[in-house]
GULOVEX-489369 format. One record per residue: residue in one letter; x, y, z of N, C-alpha, C in turn. Coordinates in steps of 0.02 Angstrom, whole numbers, plus 50000, padded with zeros to 5 digits. Layout:
AXYZXYZXYZ;...
END
This chain:
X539145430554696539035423654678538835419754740;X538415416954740537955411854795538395407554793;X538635401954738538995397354750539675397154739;X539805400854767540775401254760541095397654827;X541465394054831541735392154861542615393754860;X542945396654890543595394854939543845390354950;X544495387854931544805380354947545335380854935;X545855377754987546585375754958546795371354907;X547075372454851547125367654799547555361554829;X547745358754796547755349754805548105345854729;X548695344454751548985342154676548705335754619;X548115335154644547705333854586547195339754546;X547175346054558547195353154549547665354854506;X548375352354496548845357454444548555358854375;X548285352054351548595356254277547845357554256;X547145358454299546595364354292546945369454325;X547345369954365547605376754374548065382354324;X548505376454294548845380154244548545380754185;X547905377154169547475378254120547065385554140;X547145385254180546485391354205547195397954199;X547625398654208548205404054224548345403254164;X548175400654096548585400554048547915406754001;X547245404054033546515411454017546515415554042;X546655415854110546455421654148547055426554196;X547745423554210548155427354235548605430054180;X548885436554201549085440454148550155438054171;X550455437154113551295436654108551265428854134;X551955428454114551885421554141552565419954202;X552805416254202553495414654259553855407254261;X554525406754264554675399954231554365393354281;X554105395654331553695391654398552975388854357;X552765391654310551915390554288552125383454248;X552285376254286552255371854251552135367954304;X552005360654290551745355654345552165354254397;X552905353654381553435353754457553335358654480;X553235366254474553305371154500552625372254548;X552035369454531551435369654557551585365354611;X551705357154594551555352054626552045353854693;X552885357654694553195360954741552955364454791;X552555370454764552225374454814551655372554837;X551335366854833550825363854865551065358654892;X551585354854888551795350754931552385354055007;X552625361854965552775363755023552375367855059;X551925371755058551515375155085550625372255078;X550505368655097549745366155066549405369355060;X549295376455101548705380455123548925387855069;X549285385055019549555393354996549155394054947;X548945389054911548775392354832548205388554859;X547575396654852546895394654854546385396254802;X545975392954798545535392454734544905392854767;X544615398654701543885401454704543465395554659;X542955393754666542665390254616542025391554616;X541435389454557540745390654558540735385454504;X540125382954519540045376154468540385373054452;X540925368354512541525364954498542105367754481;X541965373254440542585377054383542955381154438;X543725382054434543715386854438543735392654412;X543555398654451543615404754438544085410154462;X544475408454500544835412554539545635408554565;X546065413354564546655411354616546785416054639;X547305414754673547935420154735548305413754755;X548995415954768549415412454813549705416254882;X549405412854915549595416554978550155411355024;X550665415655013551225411355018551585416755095;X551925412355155552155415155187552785409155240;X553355416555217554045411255234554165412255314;X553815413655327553915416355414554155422555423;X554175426955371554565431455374553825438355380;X553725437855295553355440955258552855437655210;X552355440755197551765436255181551875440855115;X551535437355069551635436254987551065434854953;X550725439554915550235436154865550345437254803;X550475432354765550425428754685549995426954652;X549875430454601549335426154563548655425354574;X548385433954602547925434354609547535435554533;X547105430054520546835429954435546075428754437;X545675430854429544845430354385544855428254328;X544425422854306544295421554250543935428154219;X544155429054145543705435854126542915434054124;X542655431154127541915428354104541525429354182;X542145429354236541745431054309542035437754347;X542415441554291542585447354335541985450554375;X542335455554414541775462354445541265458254483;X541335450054500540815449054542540995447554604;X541485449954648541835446654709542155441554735;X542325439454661542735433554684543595435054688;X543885441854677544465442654676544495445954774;X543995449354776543925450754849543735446054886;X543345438254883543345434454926544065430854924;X544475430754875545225429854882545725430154902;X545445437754912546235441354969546015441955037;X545235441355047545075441155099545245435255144;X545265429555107545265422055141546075421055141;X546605427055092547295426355115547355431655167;X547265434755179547125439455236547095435755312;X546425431055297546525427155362546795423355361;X547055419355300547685414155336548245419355343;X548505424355332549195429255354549005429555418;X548215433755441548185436555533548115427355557;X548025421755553547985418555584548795414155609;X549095414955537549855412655555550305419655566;X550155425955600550705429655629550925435155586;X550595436155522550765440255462550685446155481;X550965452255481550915456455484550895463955429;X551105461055375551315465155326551235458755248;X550725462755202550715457155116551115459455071;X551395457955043551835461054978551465456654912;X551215460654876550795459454836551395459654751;X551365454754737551775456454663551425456554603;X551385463854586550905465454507551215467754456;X551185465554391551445466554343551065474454321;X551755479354313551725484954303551145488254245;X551045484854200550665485054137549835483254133;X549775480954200549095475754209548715482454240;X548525488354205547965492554243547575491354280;X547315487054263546595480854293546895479454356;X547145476054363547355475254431547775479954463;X548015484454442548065491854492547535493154534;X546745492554508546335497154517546135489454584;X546225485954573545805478854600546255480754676;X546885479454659547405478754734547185485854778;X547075491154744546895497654767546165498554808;X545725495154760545055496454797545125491654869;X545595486254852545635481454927546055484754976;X546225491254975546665495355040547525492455001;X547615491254955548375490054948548515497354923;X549205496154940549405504454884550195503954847;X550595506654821551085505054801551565506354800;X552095505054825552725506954867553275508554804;X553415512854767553785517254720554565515054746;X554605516754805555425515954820555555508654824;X555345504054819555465497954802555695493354732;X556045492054708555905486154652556255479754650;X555755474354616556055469054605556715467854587;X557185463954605557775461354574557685453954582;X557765451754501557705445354502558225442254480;X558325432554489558835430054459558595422154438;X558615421754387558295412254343558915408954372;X558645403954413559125398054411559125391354396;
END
């Protein structure tokens, strides 16, 4: 895509974002609502970045990092622009904000069931760590 653009979202961004994650990202999480957006962009500004082409977007990732370990969420394509590089200009542009703030290591969180994105995190050099699993807790 010629005109895709890269950008940090901006909380006048939420709720085309959760419109766009409600088409194109797969499961959902009790965070996918406007406090939960407007939070992680007021605490991290540079985390949740957006692909766009003709205004719209087309793309997310959250590239989120606590000083610890770097984190990507919500890496999503609209289906209508898969297979054209916009999920790889994504991780690429979280990539350099991780090597630019000290990241050394991404932990990528994919829903077990999502084939599609097996194959996506894979062709980008990720791979998948078996002896690991989530433990979660709603509060």
């Amino acid at each position: 895509m010629t005109d895709l653009e890269i950008r940090r979202a901006a909380l006048p961004d939420i709720d085309a974002v959760l419109r766009f994650w409600r088409e194109a990202a797969e499961g959902t999480s009790i965070t996918d609502d406007h406090d939960g957006v407007a939070r992680l962009i007021s605490r991290d500004p540079e985390a949740l970045l957006l692909a766009e082409s003709g205004g719209r977007i087309t793309g997310t990732v959250i590239a989120g990092f606590d000083g610890w370990r770097c984190s990507a969420y919500r890496l999503a394509v609209h289906p209508d622009h898969r297979r054209q590089g916009i999920g790889t200009a994504l991780l690429d542009a979280a990539e350099r904000r991780f090597t630019a703030i000290g990241g050394r290591r991404i932990d990528a969180m994919v829903l077990e069931a999502n084939t599609r994105a097996h194959h996506a995190w894979g062709s980008a050099g990720y791979h998948r760590e078996d002896h690991w699993r989530r433990w979660v807790k709603s509060l």
